[in-house]
ZADO-1210 file (C-alpha; in nm, 4 decimals, padded with zeros to 6 digits):
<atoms>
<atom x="09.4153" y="09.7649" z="09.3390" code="UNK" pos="1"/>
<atom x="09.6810" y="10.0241" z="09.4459" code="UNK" pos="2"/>
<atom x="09.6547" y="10.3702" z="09.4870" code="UNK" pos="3"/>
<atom x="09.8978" y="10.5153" z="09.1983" code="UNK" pos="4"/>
<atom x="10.1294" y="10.7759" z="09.3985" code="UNK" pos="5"/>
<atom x="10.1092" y="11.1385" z="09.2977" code="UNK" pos="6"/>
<atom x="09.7926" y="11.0601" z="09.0795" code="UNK" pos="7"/>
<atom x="09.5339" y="11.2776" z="09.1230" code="UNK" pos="8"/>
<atom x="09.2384" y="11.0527" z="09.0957" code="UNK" pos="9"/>
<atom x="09.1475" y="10.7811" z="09.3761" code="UNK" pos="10"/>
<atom x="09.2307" y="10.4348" z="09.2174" code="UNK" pos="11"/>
<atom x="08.9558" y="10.3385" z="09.4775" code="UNK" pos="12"/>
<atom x="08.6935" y="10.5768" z="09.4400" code="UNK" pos="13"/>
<atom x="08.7333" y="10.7899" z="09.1363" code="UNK" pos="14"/>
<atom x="08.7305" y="11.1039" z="09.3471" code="UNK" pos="15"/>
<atom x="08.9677" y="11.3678" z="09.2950" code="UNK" pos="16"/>
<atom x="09.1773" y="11.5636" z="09.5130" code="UNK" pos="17"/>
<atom x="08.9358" y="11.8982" z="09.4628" code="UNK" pos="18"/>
<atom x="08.6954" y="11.6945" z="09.6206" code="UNK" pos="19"/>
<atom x="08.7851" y="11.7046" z="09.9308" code="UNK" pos="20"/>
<atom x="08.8778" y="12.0723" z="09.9619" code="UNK" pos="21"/>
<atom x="08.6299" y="12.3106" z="09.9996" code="UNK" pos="22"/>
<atom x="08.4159" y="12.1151" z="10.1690" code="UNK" pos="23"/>
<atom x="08.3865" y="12.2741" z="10.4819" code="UNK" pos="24"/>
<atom x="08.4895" y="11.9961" z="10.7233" code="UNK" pos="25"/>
<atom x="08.8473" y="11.9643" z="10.6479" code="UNK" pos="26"/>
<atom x="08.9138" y="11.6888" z="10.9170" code="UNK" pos="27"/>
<atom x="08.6237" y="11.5208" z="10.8244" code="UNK" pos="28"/>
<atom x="08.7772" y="11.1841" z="10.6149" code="UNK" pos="29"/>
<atom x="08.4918" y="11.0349" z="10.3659" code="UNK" pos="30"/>
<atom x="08.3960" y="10.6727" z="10.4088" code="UNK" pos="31"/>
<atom x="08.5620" y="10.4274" z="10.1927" code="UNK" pos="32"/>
<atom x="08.4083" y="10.3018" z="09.8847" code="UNK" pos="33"/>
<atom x="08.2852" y="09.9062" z="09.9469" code="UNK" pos="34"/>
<atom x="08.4935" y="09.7153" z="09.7295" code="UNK" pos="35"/>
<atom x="08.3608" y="09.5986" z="09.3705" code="UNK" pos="36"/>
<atom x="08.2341" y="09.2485" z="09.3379" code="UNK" pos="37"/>
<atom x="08.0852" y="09.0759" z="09.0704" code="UNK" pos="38"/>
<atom x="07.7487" y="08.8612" z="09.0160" code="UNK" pos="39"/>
<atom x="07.9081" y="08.5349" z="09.2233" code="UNK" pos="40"/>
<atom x="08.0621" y="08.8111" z="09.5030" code="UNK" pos="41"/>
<atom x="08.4234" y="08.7853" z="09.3575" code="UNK" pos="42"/>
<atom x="08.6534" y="09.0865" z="09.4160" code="UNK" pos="43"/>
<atom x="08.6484" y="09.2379" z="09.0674" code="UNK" pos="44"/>
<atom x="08.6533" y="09.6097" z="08.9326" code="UNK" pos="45"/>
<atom x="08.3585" y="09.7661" z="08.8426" code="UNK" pos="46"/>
<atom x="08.5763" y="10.0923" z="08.6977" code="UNK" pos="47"/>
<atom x="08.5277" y="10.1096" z="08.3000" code="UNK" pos="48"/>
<atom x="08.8081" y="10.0361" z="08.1322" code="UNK" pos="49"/>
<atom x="08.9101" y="10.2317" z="07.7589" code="UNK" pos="50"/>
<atom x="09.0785" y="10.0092" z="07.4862" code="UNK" pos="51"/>
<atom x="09.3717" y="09.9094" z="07.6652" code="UNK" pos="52"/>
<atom x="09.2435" y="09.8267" z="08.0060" code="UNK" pos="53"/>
<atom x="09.3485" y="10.1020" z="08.1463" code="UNK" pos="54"/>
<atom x="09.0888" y="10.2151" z="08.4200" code="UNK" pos="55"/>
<atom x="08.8585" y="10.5098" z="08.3972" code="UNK" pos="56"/>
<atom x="08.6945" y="10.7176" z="08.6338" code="UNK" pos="57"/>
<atom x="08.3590" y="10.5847" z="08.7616" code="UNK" pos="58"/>
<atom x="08.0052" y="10.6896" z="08.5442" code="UNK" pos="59"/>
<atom x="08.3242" y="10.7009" z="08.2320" code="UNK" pos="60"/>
<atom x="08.2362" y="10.5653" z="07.9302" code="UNK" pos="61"/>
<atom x="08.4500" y="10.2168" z="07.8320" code="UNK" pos="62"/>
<atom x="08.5314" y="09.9692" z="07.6526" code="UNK" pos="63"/>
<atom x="08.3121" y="09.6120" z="07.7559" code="UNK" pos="64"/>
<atom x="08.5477" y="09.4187" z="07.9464" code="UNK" pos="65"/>
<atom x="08.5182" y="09.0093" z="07.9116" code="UNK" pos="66"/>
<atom x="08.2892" y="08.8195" z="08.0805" code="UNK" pos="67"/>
<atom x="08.5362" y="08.5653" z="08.3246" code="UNK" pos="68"/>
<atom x="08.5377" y="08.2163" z="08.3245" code="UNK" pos="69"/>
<atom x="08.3528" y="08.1442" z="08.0147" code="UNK" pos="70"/>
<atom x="08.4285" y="07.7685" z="07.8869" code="UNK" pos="71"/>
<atom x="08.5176" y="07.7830" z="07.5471" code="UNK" pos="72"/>
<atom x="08.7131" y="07.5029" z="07.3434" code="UNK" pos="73"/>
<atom x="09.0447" y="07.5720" z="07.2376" code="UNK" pos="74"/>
<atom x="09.0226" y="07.6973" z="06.9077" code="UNK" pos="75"/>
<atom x="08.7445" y="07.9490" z="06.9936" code="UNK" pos="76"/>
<atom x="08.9615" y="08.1152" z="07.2445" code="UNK" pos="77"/>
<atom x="09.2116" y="08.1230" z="06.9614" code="UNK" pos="78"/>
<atom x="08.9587" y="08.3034" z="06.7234" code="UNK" pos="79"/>
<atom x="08.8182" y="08.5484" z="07.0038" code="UNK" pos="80"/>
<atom x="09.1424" y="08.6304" z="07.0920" code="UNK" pos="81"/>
<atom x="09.2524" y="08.6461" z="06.7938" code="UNK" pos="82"/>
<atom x="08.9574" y="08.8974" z="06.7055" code="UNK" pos="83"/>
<atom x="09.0587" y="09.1427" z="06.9764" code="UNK" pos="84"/>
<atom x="09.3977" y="09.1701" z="06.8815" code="UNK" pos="85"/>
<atom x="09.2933" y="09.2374" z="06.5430" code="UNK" pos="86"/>
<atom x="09.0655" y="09.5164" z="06.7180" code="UNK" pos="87"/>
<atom x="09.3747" y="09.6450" z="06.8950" code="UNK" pos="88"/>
<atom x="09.2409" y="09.5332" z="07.2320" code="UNK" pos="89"/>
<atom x="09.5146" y="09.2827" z="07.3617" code="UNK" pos="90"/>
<atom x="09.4211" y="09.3354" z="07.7221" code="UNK" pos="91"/>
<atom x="09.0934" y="09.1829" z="07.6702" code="UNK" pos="92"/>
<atom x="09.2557" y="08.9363" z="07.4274" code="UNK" pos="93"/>
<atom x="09.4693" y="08.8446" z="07.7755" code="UNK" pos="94"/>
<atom x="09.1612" y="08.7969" z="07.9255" code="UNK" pos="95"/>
<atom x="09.0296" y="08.5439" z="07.7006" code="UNK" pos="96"/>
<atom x="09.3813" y="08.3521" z="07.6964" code="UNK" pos="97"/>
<atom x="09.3570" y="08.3840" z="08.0895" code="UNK" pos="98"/>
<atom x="09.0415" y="08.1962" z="08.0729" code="UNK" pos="99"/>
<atom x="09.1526" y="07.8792" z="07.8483" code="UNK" pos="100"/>
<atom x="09.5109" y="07.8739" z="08.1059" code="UNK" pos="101"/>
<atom x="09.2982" y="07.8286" z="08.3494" code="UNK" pos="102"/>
<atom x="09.0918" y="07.5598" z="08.2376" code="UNK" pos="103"/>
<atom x="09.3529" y="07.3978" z="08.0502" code="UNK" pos="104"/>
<atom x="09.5230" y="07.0654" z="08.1190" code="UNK" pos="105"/>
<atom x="09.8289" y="07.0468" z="08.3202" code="UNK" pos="106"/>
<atom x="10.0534" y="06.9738" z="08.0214" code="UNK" pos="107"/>
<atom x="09.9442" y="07.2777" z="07.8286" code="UNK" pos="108"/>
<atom x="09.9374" y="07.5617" z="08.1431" code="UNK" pos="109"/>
<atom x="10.2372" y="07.7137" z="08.0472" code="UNK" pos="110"/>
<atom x="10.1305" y="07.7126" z="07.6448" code="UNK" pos="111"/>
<atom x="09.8457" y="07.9527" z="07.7283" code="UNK" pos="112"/>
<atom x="09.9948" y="08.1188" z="08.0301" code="UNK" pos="113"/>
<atom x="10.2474" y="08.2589" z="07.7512" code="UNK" pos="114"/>
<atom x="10.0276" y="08.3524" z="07.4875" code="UNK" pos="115"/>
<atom x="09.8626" y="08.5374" z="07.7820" code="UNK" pos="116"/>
<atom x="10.1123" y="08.6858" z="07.8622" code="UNK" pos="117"/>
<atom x="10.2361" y="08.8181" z="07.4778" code="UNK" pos="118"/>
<atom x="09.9075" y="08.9937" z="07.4705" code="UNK" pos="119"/>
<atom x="09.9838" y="09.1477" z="07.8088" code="UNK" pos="120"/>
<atom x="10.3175" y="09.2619" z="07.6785" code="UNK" pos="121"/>
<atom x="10.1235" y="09.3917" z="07.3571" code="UNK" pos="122"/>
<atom x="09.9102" y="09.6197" z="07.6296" code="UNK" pos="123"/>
<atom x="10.1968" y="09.7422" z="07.7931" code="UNK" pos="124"/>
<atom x="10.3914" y="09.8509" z="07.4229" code="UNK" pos="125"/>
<atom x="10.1321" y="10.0136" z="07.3274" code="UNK" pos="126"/>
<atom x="10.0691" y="10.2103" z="07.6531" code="UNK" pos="127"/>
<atom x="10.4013" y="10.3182" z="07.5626" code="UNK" pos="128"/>
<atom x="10.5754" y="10.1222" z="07.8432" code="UNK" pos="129"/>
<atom x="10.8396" y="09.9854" z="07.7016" code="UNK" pos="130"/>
<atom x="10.9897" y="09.8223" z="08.0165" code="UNK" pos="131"/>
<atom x="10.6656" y="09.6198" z="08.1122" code="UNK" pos="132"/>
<atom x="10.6016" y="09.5285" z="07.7414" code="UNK" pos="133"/>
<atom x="10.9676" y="09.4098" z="07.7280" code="UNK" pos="134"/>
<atom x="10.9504" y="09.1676" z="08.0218" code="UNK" pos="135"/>
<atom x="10.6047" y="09.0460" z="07.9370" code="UNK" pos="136"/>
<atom x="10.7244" y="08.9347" z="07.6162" code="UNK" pos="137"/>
<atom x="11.0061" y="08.8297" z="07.7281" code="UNK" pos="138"/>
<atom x="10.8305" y="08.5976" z="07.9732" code="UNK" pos="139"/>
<atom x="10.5685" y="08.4776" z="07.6982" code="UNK" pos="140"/>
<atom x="10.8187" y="08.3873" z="07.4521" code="UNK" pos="141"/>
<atom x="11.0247" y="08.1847" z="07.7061" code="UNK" pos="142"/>
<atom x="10.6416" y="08.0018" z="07.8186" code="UNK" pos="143"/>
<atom x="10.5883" y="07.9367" z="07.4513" code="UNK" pos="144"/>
<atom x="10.8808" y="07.7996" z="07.3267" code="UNK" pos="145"/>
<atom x="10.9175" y="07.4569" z="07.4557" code="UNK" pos="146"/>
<atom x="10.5765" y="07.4063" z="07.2953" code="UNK" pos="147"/>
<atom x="10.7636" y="07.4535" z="06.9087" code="UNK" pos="148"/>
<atom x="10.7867" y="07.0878" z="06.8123" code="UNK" pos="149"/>
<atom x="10.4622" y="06.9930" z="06.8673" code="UNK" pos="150"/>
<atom x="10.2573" y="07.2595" z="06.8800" code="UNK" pos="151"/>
<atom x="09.8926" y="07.2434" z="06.9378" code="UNK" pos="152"/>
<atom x="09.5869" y="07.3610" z="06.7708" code="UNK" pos="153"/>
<atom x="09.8058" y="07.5297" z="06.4792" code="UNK" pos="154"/>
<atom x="09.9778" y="07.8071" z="06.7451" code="UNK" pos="155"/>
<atom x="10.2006" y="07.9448" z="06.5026" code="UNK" pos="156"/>
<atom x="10.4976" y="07.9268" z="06.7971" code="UNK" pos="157"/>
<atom x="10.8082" y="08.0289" z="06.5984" code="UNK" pos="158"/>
<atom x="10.5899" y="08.2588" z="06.4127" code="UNK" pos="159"/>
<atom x="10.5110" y="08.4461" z="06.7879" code="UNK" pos="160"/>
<atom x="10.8681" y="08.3962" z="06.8838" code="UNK" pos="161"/>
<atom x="10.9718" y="08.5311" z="06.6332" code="UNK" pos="162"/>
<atom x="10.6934" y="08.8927" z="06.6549" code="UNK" pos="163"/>
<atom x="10.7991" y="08.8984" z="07.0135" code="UNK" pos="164"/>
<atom x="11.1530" y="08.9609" z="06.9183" code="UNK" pos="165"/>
<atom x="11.0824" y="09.2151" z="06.6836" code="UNK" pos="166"/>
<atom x="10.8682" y="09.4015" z="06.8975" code="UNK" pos="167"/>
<atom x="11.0907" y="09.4029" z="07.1795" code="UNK" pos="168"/>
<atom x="11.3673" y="09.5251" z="06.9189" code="UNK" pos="169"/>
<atom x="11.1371" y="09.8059" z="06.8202" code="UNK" pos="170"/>
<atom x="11.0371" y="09.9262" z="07.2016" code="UNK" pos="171"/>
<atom x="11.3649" y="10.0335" z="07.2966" code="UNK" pos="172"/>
<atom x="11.2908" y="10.4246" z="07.3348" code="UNK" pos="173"/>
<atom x="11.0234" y="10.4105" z="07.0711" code="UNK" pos="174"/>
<atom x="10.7396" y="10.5271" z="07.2624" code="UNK" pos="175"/>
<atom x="10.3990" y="10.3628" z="07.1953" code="UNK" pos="176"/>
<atom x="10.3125" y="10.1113" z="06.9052" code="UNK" pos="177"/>
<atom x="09.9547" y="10.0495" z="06.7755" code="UNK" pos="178"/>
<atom x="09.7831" y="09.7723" z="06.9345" code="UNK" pos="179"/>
<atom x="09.6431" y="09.6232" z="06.6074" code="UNK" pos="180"/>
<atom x="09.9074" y="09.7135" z="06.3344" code="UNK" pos="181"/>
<atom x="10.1342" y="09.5135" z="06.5649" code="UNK" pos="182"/>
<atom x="09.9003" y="09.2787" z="06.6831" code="UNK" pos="183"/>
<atom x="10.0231" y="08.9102" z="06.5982" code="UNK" pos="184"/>
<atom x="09.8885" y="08.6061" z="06.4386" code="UNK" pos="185"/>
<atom x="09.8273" y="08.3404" z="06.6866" code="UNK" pos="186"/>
<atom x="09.7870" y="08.0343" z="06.4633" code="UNK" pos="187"/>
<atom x="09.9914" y="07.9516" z="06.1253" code="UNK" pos="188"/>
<atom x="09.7882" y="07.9767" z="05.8220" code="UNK" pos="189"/>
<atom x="10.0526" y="07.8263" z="05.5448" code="UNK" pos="190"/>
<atom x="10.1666" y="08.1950" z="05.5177" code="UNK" pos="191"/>
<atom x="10.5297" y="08.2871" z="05.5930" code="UNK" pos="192"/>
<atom x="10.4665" y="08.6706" z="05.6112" code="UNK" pos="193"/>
<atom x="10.1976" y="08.6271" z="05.9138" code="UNK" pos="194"/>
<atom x="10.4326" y="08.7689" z="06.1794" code="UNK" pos="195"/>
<atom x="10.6590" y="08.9248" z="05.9908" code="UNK" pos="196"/>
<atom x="10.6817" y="09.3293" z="06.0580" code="UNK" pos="197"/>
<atom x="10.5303" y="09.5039" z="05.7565" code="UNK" pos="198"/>
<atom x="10.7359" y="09.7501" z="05.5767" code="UNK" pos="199"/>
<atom x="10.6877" y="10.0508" z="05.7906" code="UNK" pos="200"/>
<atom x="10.7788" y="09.8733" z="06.0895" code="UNK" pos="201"/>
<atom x="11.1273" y="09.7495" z="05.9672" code="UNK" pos="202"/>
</atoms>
């Protein structure tokens, strides 16, 4: 991870700047924190994380992040994910998706590297950054849509394609959108108003 300029917590560490004053031994410079690794000794960030990924401060209270690298058939990553979206927790809905890209045949990468990716730009909307949220969906819809003729595992792709649009429409100055009134539906269910915006968002 990257130290966020200006910020005045430690991306690293947690420790604020007020920590280090006062101490007594200005020139003294504390020893780095040992980088976070999970159970197999992977890199990966112990930091809690609230609702939307976003990191916390060490000892914070968060939001359970996913567990990686769990095999799960296609249509259960489609209902988990689908569940966290619903939750307004896209970020961890990414991480699900993340999961089944990885493991997924060659032919169908790009399928869930883009519905991935939609949930990623569904993070960044509703952090309220409308340029990040913009690209990722741009990128997810343009993943997605060679998939629309024969899409798998009832992905409802012109359904997304056409929820990516709209949301991009509605992030141009907007500020933040909610996570799970916005959230979309992944797979078509015979309903044509699935990812259509509902009346307040029009």
């Amino acid at each position: 991870m990257r130290e966020r300029p200006g910020s005045a917590v430690c991306e690293h560490c947690g420790a604020g700047a007020s920590d280090a004053e006062g101490s007594g031994a200005p020139d003294r410079v504390a020893a780095p924190r040992r980088r976070d690794r999970d159970e197999e000794g992977r890199a990966r960030s112990a930091r809690p994380r609230d609702g939307l990924g976003r990191p916390l401060p060490y000892g914070s209270p968060g939001v359970a992040r996913q567990p990686e690298g769990v095999p799960r058939a296609p249509a259960q990553s489609l209902t988990e994910a689908q569940r966290l979206l619903d939750d307004g927790m896209p970020f961890h809905a990414h991480e699900v998706l993340e999961d089944a890209w990885k493991a997924a045949p060659e032919a169908e990468r790009e399928l869930w590297r883009g519905l991935a990716q939609l949930a990623v730009g569904l993070t960044h909307a509703a952090r309220g950054n409308a340029v990040g949220g913009t690209a990722l969906l741009d990128r997810g819809a343009a993943a997605i849509a060679p998939y629309a003729d024969a899409a798998p595992y009832g992905i409802d792709i012109a359904g997304l394609l056409a929820w990516a649009r709209e949301l991009t429409g509605r992030l141009t100055g907007s500020g933040a959108v909610s996570a799970a009134e916005s959230a979309p539906r992944l797979r078509a269910t015979g309903e044509a108003t699935e990812n259509r915006p509902t009346g307040d968002e029009v």
